[in-house]
PAZAPA-4460 file (N, C-alpha, C; in steps of 0.05 Angstrom, whole numbers, plus 32768, in hexadecimal, padded with zeros to 4 digits):
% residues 279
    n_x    n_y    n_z   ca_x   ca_y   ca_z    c_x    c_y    c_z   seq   type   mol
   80EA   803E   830A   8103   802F   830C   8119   8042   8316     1      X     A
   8126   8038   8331   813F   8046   8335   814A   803B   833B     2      X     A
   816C   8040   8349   8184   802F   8352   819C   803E   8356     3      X     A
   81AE   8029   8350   81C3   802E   834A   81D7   8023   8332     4      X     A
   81DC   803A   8316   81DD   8024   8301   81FF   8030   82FC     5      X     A
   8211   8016   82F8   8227   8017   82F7   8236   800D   82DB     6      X     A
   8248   8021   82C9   824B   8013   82B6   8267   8008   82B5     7      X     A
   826A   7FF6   82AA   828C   7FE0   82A0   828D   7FE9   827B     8      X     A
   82AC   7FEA   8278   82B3   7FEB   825A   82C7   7FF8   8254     9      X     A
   82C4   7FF9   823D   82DC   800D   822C   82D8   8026   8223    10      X     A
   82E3   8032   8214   82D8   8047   8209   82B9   8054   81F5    11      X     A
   82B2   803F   81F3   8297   803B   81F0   827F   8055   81FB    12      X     A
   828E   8039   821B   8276   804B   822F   8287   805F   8243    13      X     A
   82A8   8057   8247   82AE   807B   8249   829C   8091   823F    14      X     A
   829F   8093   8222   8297   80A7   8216   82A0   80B3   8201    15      X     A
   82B9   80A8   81F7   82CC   80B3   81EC   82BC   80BC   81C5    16      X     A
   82C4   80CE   81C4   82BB   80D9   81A4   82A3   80EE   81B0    17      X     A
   8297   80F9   81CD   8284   810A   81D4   828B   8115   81E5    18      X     A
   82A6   8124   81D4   82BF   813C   81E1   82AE   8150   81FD    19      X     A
   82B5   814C   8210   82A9   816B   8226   82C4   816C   823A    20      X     A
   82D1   817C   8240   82E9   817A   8248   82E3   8188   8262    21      X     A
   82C3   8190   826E   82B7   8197   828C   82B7   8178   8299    22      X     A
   82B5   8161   8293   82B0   8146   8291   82CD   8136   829D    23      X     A
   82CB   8120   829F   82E5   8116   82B1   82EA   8108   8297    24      X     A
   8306   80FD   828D   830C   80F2   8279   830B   810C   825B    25      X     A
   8300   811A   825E   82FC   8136   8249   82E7   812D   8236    26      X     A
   82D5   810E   8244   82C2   8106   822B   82A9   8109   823D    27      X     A
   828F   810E   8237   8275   8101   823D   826D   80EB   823D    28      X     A
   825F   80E4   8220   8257   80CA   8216   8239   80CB   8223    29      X     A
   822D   80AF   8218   8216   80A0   8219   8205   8099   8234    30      X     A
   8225   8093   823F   8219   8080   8263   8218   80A5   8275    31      X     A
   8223   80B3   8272   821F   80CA   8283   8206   80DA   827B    32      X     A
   8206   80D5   8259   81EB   80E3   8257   81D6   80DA   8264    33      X     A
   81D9   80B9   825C   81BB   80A4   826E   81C0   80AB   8285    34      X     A
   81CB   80B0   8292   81CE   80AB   82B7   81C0   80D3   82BE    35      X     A
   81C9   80DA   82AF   81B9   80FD   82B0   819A   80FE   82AD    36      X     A
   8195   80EC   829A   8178   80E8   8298   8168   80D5   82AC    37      X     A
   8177   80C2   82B7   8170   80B8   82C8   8171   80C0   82E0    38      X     A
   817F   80D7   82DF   8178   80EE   82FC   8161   80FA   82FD    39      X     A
   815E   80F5   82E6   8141   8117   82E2   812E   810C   82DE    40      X     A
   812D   80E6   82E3   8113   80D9   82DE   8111   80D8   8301    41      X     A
   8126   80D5   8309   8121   80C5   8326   813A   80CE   8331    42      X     A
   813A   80DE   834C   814E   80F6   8350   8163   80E3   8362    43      X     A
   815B   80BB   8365   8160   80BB   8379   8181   80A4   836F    44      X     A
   8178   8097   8354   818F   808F   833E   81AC   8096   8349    45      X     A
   81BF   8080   834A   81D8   8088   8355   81E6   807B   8339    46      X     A
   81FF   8086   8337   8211   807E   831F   8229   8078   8324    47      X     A
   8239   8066   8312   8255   8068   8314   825A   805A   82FB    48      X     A
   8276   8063   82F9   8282   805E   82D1   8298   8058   82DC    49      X     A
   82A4   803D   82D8   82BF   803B   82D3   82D0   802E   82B6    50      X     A
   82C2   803D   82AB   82C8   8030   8289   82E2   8039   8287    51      X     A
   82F2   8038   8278   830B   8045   826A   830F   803A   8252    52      X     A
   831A   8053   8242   831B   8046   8222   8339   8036   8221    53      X     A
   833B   802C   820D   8355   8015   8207   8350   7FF7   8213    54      X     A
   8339   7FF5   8221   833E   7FDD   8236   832F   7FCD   8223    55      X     A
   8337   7FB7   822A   8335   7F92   821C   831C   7F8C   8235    56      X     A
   830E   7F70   8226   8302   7F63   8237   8314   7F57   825D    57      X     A
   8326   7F51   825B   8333   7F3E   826D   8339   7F57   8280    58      X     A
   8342   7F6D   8273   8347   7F88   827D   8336   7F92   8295    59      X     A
   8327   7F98   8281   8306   7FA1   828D   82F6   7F8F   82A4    60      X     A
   8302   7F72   829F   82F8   7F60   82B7   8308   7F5D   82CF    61      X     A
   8326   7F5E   82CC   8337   7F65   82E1   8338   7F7F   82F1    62      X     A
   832D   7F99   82DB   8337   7FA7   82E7   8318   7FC3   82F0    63      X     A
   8305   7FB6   82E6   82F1   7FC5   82EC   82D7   7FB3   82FD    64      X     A
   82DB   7F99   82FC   82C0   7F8E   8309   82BC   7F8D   8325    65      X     A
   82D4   7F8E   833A   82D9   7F8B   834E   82C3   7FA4   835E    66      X     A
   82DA   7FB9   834E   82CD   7FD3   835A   82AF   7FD6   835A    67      X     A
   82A9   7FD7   8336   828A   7FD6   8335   8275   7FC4   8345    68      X     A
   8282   7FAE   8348   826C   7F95   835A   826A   7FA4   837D    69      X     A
   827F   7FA7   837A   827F   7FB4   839D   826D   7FD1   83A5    70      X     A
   825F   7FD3   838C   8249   7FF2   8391   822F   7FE5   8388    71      X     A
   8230   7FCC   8390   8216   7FC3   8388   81FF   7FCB   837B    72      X     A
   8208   7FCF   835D   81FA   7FD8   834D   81E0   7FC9   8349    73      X     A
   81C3   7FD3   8344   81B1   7FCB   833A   81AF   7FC9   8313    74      X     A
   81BA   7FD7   830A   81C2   7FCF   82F4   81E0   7FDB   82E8    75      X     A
   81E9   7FC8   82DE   81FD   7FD0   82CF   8205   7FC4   82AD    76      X     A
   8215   7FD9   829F   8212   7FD3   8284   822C   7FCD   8282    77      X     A
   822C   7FB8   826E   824D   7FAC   8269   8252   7FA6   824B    78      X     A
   8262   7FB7   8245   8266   7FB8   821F   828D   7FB2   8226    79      X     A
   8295   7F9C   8217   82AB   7F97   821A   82B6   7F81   820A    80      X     A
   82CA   7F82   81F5   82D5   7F6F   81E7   82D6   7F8B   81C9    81      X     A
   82CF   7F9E   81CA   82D5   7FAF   81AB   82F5   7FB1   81A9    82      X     A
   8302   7FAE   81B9   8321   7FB1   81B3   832C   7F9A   81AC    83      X     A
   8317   7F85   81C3   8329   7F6F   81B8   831F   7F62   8195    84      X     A
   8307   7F69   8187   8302   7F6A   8179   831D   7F6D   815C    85      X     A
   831B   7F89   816D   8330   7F94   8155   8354   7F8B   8157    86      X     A
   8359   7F7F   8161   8377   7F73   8167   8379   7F64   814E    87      X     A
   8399   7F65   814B   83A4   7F56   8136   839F   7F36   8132    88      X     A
   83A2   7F2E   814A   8394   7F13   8150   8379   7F03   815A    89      X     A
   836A   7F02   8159   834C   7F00   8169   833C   7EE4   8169    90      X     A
   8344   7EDA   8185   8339   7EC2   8186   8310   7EC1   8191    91      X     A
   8301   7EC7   817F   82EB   7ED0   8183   82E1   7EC2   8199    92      X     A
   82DC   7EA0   8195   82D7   7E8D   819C   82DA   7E8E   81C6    93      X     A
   82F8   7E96   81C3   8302   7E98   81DC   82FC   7EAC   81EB    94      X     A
   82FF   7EC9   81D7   82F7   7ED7   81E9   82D8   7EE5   81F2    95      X     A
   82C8   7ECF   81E0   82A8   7ED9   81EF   82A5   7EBF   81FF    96      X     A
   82B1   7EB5   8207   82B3   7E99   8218   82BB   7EA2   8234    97      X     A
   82D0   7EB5   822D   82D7   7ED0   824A   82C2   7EDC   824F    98      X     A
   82B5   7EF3   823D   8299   7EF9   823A   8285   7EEE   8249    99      X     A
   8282   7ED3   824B   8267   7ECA   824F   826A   7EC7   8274   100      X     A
   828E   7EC3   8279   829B   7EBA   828D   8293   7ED4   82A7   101      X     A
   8295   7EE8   829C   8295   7F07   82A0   8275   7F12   82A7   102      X     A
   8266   7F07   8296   8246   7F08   8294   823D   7EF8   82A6   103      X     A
   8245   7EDC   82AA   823E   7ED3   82BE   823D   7EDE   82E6   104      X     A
   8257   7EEA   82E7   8259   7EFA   82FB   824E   7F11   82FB   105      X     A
   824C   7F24   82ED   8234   7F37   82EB   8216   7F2E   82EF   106      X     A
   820D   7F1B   82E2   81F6   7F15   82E9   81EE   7F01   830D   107      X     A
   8203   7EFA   830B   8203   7EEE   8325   8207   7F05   833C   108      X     A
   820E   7F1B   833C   820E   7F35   8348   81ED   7F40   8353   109      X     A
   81DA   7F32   834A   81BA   7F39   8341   81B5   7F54   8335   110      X     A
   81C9   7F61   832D   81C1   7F72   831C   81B5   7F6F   830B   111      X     A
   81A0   7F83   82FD   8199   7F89   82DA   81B8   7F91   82CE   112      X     A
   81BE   7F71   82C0   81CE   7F81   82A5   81C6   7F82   8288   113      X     A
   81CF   7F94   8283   81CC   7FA7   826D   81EA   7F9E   825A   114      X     A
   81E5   7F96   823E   81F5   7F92   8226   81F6   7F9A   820A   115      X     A
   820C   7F9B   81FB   8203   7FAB   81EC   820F   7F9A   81CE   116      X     A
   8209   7F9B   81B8   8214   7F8F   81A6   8220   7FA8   8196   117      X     A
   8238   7FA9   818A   824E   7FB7   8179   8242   7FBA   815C   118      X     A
   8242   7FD1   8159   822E   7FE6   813F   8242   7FCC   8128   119      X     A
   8235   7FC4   810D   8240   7FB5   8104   8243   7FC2   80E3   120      X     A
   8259   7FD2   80DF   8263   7FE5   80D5   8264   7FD4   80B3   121      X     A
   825B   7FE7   80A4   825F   7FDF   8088   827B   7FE5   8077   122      X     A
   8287   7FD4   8075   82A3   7FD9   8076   82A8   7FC4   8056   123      X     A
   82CA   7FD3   804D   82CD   7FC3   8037   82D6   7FA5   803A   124      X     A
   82D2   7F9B   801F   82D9   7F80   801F   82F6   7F7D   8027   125      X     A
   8307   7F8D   802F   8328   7F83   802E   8323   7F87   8055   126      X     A
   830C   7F93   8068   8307   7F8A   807D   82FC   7F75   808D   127      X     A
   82EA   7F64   807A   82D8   7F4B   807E   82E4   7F3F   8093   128      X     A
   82F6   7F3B   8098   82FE   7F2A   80B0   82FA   7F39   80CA   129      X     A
   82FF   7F54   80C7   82ED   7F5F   80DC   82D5   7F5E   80E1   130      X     A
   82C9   7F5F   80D0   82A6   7F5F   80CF   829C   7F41   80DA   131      X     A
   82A6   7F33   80D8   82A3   7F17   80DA   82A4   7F0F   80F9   132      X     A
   82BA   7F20   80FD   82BF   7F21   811C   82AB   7F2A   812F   133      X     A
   82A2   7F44   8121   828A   7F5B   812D   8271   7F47   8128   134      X     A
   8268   7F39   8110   8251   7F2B   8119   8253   7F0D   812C   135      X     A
   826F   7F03   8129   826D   7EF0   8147   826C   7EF7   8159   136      X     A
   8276   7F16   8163   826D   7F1A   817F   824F   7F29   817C   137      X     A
   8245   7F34   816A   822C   7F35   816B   8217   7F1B   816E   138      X     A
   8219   7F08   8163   8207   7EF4   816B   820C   7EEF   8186   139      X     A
   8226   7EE3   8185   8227   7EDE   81A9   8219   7EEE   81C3   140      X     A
   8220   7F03   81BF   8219   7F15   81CB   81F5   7F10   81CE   141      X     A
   81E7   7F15   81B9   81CC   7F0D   81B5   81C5   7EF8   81CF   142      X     A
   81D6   7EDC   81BE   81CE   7EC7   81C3   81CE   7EC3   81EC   143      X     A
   81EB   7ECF   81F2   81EF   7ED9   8218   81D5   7EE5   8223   144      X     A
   81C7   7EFF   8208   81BA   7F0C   8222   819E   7F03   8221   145      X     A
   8197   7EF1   8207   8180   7EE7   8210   818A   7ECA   8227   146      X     A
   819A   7EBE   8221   81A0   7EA3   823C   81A1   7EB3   8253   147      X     A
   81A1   7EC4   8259   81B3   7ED4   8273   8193   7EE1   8281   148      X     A
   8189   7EEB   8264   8168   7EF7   8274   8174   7F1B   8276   149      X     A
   818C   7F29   8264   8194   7F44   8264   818E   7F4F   8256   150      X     A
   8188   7F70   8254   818A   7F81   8246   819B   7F82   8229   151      X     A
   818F   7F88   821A   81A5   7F89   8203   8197   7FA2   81EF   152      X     A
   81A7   7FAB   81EE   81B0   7FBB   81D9   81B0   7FC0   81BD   153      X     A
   81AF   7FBC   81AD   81B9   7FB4   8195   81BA   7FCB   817F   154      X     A
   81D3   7FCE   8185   81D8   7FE4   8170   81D8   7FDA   815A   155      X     A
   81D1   7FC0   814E   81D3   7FBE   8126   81BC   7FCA   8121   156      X     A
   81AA   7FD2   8133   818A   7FCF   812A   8187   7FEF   812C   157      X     A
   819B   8002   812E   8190   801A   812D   81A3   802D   8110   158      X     A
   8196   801D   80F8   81A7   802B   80E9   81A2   804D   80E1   159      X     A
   81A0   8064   80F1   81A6   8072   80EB   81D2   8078   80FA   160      X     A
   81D6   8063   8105   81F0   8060   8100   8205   805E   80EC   161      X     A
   81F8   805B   80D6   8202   8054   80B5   820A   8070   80B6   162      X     A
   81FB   8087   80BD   8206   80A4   80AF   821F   80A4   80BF   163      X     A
   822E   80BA   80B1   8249   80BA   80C0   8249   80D3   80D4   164      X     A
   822E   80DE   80D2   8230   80F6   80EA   8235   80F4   8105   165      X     A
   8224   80D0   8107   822B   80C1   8121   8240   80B8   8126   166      X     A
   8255   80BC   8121   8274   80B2   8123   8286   80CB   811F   167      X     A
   8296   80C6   813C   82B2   80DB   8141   82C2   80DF   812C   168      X     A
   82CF   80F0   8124   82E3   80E4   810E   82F6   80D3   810B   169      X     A
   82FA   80C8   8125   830C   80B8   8120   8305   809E   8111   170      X     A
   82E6   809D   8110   82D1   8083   810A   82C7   8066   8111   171      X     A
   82D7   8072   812D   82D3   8057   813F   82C4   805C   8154   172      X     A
   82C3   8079   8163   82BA   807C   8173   8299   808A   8170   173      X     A
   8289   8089   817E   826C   8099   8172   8275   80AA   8175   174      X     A
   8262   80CC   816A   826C   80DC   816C   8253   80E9   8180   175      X     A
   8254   810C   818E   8241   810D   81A5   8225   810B   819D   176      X     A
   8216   810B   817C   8205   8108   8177   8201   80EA   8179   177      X     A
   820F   80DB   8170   8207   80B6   8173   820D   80B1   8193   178      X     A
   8215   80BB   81A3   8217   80BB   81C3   81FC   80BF   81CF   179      X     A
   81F1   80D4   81C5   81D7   80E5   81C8   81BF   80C7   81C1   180      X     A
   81C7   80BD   81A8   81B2   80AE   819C   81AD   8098   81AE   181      X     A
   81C6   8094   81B1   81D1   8078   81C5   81BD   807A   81E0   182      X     A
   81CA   808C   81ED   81BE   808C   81FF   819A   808E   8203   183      X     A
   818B   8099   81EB   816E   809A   81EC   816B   8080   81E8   184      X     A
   8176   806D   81D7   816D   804A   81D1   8173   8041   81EC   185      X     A
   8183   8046   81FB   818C   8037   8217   8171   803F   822F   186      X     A
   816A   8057   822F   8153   8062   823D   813B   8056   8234   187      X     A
   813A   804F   8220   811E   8041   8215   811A   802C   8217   188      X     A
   8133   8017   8217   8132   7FFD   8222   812E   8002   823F   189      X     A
   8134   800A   8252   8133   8007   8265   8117   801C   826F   190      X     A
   810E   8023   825C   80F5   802E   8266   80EA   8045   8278   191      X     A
   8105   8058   8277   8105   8071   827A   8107   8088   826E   192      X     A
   80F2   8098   8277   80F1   80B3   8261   810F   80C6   825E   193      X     A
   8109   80D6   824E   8123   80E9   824D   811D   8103   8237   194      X     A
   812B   8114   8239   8126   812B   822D   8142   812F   821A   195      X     A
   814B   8120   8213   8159   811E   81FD   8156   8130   81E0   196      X     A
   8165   8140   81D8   815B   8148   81C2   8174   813F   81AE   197      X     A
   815B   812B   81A1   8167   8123   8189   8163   8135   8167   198      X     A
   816F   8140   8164   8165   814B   8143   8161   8140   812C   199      X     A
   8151   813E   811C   814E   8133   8108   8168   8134   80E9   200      X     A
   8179   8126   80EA   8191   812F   80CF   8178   8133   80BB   201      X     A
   8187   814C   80B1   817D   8143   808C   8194   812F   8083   202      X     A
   818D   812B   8067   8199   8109   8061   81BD   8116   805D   203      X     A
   81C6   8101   8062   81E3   810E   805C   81F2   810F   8040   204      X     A
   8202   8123   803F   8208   8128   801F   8224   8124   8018   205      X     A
   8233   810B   800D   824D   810D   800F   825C   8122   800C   206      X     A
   826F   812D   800B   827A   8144   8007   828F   813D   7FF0   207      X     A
   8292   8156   7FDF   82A0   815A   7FC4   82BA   8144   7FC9   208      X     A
   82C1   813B   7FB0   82DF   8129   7FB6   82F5   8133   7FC5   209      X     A
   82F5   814E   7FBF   8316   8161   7FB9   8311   815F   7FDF   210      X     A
   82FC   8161   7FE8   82F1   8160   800E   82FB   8148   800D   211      X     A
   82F3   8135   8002   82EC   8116   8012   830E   810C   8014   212      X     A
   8319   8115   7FFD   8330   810A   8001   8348   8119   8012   213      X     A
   8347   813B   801B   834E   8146   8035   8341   813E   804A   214      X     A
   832B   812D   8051   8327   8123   806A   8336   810D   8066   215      X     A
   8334   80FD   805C   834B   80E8   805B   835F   80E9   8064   216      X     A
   8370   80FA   8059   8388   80FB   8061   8389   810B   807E   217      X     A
   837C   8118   8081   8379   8121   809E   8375   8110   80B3   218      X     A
   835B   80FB   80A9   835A   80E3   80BE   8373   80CE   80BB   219      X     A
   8385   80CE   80A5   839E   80B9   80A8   83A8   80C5   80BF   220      X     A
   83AD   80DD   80BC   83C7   80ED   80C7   83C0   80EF   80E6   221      X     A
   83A7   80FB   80EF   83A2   80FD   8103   8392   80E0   8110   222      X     A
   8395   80CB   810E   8385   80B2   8115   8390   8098   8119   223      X     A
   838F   809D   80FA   8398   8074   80EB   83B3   8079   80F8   224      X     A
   83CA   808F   80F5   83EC   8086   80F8   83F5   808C   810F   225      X     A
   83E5   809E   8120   83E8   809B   813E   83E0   8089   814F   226      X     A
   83C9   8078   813F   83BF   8061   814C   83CE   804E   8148   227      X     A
   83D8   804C   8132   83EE   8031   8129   840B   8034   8135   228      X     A
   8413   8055   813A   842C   8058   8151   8429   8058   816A   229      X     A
   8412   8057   8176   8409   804E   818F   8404   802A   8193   230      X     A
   83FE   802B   817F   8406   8007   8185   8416   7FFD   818A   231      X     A
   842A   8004   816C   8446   7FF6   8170   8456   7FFB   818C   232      X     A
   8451   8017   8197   8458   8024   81AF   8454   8019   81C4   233      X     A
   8435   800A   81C9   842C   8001   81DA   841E   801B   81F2   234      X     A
   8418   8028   81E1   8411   8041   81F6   83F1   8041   81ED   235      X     A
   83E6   8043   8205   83BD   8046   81FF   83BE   805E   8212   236      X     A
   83A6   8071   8205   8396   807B   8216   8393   8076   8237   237      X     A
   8380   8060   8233   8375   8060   8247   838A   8057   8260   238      X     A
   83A4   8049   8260   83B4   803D   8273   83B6   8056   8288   239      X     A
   83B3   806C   8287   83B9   8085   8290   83A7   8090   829F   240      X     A
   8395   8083   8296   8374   808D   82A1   8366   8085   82B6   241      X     A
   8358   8095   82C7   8349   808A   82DC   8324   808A   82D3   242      X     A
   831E   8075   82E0   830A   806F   82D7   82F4   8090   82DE   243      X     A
   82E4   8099   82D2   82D7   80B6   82D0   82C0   80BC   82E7   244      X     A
   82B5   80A0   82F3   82A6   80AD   8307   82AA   8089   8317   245      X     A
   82BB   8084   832A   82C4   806D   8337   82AC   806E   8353   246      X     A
   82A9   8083   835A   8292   8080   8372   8279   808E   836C   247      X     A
   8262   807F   8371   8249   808A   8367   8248   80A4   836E   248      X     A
   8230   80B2   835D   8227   80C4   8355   820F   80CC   8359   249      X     A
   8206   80E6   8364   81E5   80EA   8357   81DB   80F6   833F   250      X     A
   81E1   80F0   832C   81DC   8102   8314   81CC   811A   8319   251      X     A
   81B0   8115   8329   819A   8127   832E   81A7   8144   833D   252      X     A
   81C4   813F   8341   81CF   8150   8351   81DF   8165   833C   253      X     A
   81DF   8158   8327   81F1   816C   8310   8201   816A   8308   254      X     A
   8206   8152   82F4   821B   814E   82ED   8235   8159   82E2   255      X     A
   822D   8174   82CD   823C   8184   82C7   8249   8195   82E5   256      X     A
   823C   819C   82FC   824D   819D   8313   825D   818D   831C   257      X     A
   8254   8176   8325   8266   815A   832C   8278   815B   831F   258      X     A
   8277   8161   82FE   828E   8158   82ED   82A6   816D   82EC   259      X     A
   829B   818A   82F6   82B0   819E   82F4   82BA   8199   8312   260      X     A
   82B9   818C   8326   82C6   8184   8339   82E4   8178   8332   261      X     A
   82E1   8168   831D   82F7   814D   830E   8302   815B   82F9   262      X     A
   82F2   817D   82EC   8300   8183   82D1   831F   817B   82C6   263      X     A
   8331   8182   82EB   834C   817D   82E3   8353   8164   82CE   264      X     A
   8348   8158   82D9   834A   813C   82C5   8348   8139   82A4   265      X     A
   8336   8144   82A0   8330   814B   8280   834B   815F   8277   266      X     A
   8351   8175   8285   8365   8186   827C   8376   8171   827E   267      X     A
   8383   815E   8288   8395   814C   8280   839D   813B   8270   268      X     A
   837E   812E   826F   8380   8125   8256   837D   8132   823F   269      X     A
   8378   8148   823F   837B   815C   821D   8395   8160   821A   270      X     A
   83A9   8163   8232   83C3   816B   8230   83CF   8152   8221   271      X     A
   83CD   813F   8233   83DC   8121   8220   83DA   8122   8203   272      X     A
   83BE   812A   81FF   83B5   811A   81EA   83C7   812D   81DC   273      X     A
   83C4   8145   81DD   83CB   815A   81CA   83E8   8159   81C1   274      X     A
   83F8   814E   81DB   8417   8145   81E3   841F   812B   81CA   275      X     A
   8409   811E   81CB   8413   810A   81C3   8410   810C   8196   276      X     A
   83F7   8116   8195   83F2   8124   817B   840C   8132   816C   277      X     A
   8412   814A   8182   842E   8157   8179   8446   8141   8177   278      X     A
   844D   813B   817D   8465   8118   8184   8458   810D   8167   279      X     A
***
């Protein structure tokens, strides 16, 4: 199996939470690891990423399908609606109705697409209305990629995501070990080898209270209240961002080269971010 595989999304499949600041965006992630392995199966694989984190479904269809369709991808992966998920308002109904709208043109593209369903997080009862949300777009989703004849994904089914080693601290994002994981389930559906080294966790051990409750307050301080003053602000990440690899790629060619071509980019975004942390 070779091609040209192109991915659409948010920060997901950016990469964000699988920090490398040699990398465009200052993240790795999942879809760069797959596209590396898919160099070293078949040298002949071309790539392109125009994911960016912060972006909405309607976002992501305005502002990334154009480009992607025009490099006539043989497959491409499309994970999109986790933001809109999480909004204060969320018309589910409507917006996997966009979804299916969006899917349809992808598949009509004759590409292999590739989907993914949203890890479906064990969360307290005072979040249920989130969760509720996360399994309507999980069925849907289901229900699209068997009508559609796509790839899917399904992250509920790989619970070694329950540990928290696989999550950034922020706890939304994977972290580079659940990127790593990600990407070997994505290679296996699609039926290519890889040399992935995954390590075995020993089981995880909560840590003492007097810890649990200084990470807390560390993740309020550095997370929850810059995320909630970036709202009110109206300021995202990603509006700033260019998509991390807009014209294909040969992975087989070296990605860590390719990528220190673009380093500038990452040093920029470490500067913001760091800019904005201090503020």
């Amino acid at each position: 199996m070779n091609g040209r595989y192109v991915a659409v999304g948010d920060s997901f499949t950016e990469g964000v939470g699988d920090a490398n600041l040699m990398y465009p965006n200052g993240v790795r992630g999942w879809a760069d690891r797959m596209a590396r392995q898919m160099g070293r199966a078949d040298a002949t694989w071309e790539y392109a990423n125009f994911a960016i984190r912060s972006k909405r479904l309607d976002e992501i269809v305005d502002e990334q399908f154009d480009a992607a369709l025009a490099l006539n991808p043989t497959l491409i992966s499309f994970y999109a609606g986790g933001n809109d998920i999480l909004a204060v308002r969320s018309d589910m109904p409507a917006i996997m109705e966009r979804y299916e709208a969006a899917l349809q043109r992808l598949v009509g593209s004759g590409a292999q697409v590739l989907l993914f369903t949203t890890f479906d997080v064990k969360i307290s009862t005072a979040l249920e209305p989130l969760r509720r949300r996360i399994v309507f777009y999980n069925d849907s989703v289901r229900e699209l990629a068997r009508q559609y004849g796509c790839l899917l994904v399904d992250h509920t089914q790989f619970r070694e995501f329950d540990d928290p080693r696989m999550w950034a601290f922020d706890r939304i994002h994977m972290s580079r070990l659940g990127h790593k994981h990600l990407a070997a389930y994505v290679l296996a559906e699609l039926g290519i080898p890889h040399t992935l080294k995954l390590p075995e966790l020993p089981p995880f051990e909560a840590p003492h209270w007097r810890e649990s409750i200084r990470t807390e307050s560390r993740w309020l301080a550095t997370e929850v209240i810059p995320l909630f003053r970036r709202r009110i602000n109206g300021v995202r990440e990603g509006d700033s961002l260019p998509p991390k690899w807009p014209e294909p790629i040969r992975p087989a060619d070296g990605m860590k080269r390719l990528a220190r071509a673009r380093a500038g980019d990452a040093v920029e975004v470490r500067a913001r971010a760091d800019e904005r942390h201090a503020g």
